[in-house]
C-alpha positions as CSV (number, residue, x, y, z in Angstrom):
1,X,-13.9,29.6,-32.9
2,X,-14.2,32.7,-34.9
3,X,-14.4,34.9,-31.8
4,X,-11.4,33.8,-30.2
5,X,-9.6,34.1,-33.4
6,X,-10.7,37.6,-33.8
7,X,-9.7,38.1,-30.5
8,X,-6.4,36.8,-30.6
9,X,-5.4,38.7,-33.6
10,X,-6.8,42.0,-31.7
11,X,-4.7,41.0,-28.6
12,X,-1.5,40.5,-30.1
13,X,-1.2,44.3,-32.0
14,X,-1.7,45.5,-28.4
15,X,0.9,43.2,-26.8
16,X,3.9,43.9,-29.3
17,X,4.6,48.0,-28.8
18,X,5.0,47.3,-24.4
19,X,7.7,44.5,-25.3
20,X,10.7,45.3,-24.4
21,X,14.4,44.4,-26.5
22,X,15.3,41.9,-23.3
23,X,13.3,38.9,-24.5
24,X,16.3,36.9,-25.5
25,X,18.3,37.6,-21.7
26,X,14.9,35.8,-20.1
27,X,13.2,32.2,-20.9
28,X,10.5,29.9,-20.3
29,X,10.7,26.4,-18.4
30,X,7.8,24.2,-17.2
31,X,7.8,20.9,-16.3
32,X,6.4,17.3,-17.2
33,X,3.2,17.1,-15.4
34,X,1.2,14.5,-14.1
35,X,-2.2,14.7,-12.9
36,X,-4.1,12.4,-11.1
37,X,-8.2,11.9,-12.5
38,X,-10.8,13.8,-10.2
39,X,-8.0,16.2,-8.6
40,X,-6.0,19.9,-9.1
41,X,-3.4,19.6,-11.1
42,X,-0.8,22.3,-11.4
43,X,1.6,23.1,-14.2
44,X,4.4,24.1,-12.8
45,X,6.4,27.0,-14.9
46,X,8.8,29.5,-14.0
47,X,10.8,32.4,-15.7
48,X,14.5,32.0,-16.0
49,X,16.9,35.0,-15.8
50,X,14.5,37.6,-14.9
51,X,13.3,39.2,-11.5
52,X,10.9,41.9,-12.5
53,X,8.4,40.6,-14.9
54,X,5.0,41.2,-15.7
55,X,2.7,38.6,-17.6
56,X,0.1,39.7,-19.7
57,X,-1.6,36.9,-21.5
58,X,-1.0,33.4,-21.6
59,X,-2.5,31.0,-25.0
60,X,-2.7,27.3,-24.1
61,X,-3.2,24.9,-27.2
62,X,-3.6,21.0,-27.3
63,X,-1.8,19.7,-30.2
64,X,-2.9,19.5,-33.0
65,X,-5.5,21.3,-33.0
66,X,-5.3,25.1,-34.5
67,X,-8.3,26.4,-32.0
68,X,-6.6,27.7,-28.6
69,X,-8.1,25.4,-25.7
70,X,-7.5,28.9,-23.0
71,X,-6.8,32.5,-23.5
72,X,-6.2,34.5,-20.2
73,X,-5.6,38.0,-20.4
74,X,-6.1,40.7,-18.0
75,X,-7.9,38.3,-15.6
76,X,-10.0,37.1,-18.1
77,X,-10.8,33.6,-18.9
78,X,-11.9,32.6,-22.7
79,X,-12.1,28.8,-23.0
80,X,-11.6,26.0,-20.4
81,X,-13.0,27.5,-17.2
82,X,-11.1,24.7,-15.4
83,X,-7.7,26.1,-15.9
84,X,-6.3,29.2,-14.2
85,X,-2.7,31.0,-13.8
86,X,-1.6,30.6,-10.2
87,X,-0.4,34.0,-9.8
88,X,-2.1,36.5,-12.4
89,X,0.9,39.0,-12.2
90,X,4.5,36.6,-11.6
91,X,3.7,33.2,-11.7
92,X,3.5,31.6,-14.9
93,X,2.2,28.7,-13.5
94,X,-1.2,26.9,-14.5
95,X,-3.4,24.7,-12.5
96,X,-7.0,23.2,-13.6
97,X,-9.6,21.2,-11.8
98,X,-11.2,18.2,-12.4
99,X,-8.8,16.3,-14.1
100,X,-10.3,14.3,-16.9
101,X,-8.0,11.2,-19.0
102,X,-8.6,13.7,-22.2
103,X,-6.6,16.1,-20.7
104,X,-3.7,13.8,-21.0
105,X,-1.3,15.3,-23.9
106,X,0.8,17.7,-25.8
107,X,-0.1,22.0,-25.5
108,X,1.7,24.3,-27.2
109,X,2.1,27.4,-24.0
110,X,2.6,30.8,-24.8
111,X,2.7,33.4,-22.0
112,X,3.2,37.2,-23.7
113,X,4.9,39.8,-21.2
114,X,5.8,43.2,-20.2
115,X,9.7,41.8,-21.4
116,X,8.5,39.5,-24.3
117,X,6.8,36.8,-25.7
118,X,7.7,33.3,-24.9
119,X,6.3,29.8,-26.5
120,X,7.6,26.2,-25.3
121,X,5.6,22.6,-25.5
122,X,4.5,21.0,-22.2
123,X,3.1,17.9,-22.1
124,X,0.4,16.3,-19.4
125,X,0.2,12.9,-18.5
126,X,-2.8,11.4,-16.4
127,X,-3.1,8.8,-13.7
128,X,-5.7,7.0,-11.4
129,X,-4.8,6.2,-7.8
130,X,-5.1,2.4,-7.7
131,X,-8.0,1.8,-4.6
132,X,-6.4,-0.2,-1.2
133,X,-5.2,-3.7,-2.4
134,X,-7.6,-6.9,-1.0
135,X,-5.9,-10.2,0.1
136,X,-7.1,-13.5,0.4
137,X,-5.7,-17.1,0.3
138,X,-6.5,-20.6,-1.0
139,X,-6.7,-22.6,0.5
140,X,-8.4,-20.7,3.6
141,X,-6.7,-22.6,6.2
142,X,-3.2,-23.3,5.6
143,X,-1.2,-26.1,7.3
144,X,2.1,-25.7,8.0
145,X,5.0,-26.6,5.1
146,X,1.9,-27.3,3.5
147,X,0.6,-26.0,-0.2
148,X,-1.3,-22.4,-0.7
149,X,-1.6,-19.8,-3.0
150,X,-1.7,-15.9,-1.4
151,X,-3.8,-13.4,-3.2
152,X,-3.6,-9.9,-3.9
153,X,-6.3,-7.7,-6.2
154,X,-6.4,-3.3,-6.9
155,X,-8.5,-1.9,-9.1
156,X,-9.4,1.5,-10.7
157,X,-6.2,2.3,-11.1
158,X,-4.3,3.6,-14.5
159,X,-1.8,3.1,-16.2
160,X,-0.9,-0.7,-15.8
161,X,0.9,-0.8,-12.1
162,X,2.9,-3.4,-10.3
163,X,2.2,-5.3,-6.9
164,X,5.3,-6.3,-4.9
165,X,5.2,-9.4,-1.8
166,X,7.2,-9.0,1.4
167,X,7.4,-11.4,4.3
168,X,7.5,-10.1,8.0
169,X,11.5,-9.6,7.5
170,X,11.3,-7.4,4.3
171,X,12.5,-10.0,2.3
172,X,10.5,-9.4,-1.7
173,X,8.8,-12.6,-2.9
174,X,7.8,-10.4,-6.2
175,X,10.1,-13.0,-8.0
176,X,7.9,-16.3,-7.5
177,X,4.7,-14.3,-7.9
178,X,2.2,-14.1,-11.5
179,X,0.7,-11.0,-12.2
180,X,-2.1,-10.3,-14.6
181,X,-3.7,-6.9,-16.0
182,X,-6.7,-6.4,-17.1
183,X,-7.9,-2.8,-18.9
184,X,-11.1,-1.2,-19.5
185,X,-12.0,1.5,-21.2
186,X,-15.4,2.7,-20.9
187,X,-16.4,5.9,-22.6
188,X,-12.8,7.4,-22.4
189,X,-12.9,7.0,-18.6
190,X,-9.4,4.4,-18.4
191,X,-8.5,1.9,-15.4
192,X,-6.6,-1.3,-15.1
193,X,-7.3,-4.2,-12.8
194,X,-4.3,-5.7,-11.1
195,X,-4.3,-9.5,-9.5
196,X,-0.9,-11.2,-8.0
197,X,-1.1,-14.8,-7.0
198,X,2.5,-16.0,-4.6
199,X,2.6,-19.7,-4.8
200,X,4.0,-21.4,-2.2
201,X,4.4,-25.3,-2.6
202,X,5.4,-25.7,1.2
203,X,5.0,-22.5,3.2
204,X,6.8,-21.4,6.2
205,X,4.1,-20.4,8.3
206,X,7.0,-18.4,10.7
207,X,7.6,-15.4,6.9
208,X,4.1,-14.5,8.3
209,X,2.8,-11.6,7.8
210,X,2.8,-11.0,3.8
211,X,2.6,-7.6,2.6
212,X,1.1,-6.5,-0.7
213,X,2.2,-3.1,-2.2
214,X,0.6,-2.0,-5.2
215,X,2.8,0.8,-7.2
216,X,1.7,2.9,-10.1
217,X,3.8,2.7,-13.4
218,X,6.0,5.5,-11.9
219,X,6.8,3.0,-9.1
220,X,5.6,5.1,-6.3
221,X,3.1,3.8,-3.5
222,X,-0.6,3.5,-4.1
223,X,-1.4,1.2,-1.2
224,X,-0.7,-1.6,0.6
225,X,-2.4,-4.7,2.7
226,X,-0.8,-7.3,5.0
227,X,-2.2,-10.7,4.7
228,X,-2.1,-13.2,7.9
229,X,-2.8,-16.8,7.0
230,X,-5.1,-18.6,8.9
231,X,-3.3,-22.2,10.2
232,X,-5.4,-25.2,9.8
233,X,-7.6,-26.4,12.9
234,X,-5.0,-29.6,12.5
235,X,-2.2,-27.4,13.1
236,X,-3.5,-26.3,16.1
237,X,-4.6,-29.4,17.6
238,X,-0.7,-30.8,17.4
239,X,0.3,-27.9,19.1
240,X,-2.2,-28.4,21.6
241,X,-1.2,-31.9,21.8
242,X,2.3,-32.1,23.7
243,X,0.8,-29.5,26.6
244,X,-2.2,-32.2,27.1
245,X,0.3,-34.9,27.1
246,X,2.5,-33.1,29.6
247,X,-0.5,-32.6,31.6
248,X,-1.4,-36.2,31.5
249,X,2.3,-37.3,33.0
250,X,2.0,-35.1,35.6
251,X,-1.2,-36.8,36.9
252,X,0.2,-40.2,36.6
253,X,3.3,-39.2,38.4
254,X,1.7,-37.4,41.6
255,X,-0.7,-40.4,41.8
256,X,2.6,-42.5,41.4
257,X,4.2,-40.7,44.3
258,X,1.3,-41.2,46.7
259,X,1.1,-44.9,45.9
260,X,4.8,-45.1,46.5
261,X,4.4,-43.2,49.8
262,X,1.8,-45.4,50.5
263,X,3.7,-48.6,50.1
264,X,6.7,-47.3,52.2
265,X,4.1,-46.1,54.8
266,X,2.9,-49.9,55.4
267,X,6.4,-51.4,55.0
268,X,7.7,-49.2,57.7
269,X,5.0,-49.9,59.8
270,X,5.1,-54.3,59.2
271,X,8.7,-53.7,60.1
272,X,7.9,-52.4,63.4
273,X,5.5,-55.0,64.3
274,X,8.2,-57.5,63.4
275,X,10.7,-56.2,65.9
276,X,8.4,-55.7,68.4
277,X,7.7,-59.5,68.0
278,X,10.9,-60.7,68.1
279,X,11.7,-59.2,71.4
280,X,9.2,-61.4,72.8
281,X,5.6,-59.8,73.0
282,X,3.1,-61.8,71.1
283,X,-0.7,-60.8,70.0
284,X,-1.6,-62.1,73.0
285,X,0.3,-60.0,75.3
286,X,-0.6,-57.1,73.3
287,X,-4.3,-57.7,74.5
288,X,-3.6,-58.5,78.2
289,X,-1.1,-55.3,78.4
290,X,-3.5,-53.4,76.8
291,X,-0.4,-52.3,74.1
292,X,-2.2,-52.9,71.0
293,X,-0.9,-50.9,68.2
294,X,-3.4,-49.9,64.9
């Protein structure tokens, strides 16, 4: 700690004669930051008023502590060799790697220039990306209008998120749903466990499919699943059920049309025989003739 000290107070001397009477036409402006565990995250800053500008050290401290946490001047880093300046010349802009939950935070930033010295509080916030949401149901098989509970889990994610439902028209089920949390925090490394349950006490089986969307606490997109339930093997056998009967009718009707020919074939052909009788031939004259008819 002493050395940076020592060097801070040796920097500064050097830093005041070089600053020009313009400090008050120019300021400082960074933004709210949110970094995401594991990644780069980037602090954006920018000068205001000001076109030709030259930075020449920049003093990052994490309140409240006294010792800096970075000192970079002249391309030099002295502290956390994560962070950086994006542009060592014009862009007052920091990024560091690695991103780590204790990052998360208040800093006091001071960036000295060729035109003056300028000191504003930023302030970090840090996320985990929530991993692809798993679905299931209960029970597995679902008959129609029938009972079931749809399921939806993410994990590793932080802070505390949301999970919205959807059916197949867009229509949000979030309203009938229960959602629980569940945090852990094991040796400073943060994540919160989301479950949704959607209970449906009779279930349209045509709203299918469900999507699950799991949002962070800044309501944008983590991930998402769509869920399918599987219809009972009942189900299907009633569904199956009218097409065997329909087969079955068919059958009895063709067989029903060839007994029907059948009869009108052996009508048509006693009604012959009995004219043929009646205008005098006989079975015996049939024989005698020769004329017999099958």
């Amino acid at each position: 700690m002493s050395s940076v000290m020592v060097m801070v107070l040796v920097i500064f001397p050097l830093f005041i004669p070089a600053v020009r009477p313009s400090e008050d036409l120019w300021d400082l402006e960074c933004l709210p930051t949110v970094g995401i565990v594991a990644q780069t995250t980037v602090i954006s800053c920018s000068f205001r008023g000001v076109k030709d500008i030259k930075i020449v050290a920049v003093i990052l401290t994490k309140i409240p502590q006294d010792k800096p946490l970075l000192i970079i001047h002249e391309g030099k880093i002295e502290g956390d060799q994560r962070f950086c300046l994006k542009n060592q010349a014009m862009d007052p802009s920091l990024q560091f790697s690695d991103t780590m939950f204790s990052d998360e935070g208040k800093y006091l930033y001071k960036v000295v220039t060729d035109s003056g010295v300028k000191t504003l509080q930023i302030s970090i916030s840090v996320t985990a990306k929530y991993q692809n949401p798993i679905t299931s149901t209960w029970p597995h098989e679902i008959p129609d209008q029938g009972p079931v509970d749809l399921y939806c889990n993410a994990t590793d994610g932080y802070p505390a998120g949301f999970i919205h439902w959807f059916d197949r028209s867009g229509t949000n089920w979030t309203i009938n749903s229960e959602l629980t949390k569940a945090t852990k925090d094991i040796n400073g490394l943060k994540s919160v466990a989301l479950s949704s349950k959607l209970t449906f006490k009779s279930i349209d089986l045509g709203l299918a499919p469900f999507t699950c969307i799991v949002f962070n606490s800044k309501y944008v997109k983590d991930g998402e699943s769509t869920l399918l339930p599987k219809p009972s093997k009942h189900d299907s056998n009633k569904e199956s059920s009218p097409s065997n009967t329909t087969h079955i009718v068919a059958g009895v009707m063709v067989i029903g049309s060839l007994i029907v020919g059948l009869l009108f074939a052996l009508l048509c052909f006693r009604k012959r025989n009995v004219q043929r009788y009646e205008s005098g031939n006989t079975a015996e004259d049939d024989l005698e003739t020769g004329n017999i008819t099958p």
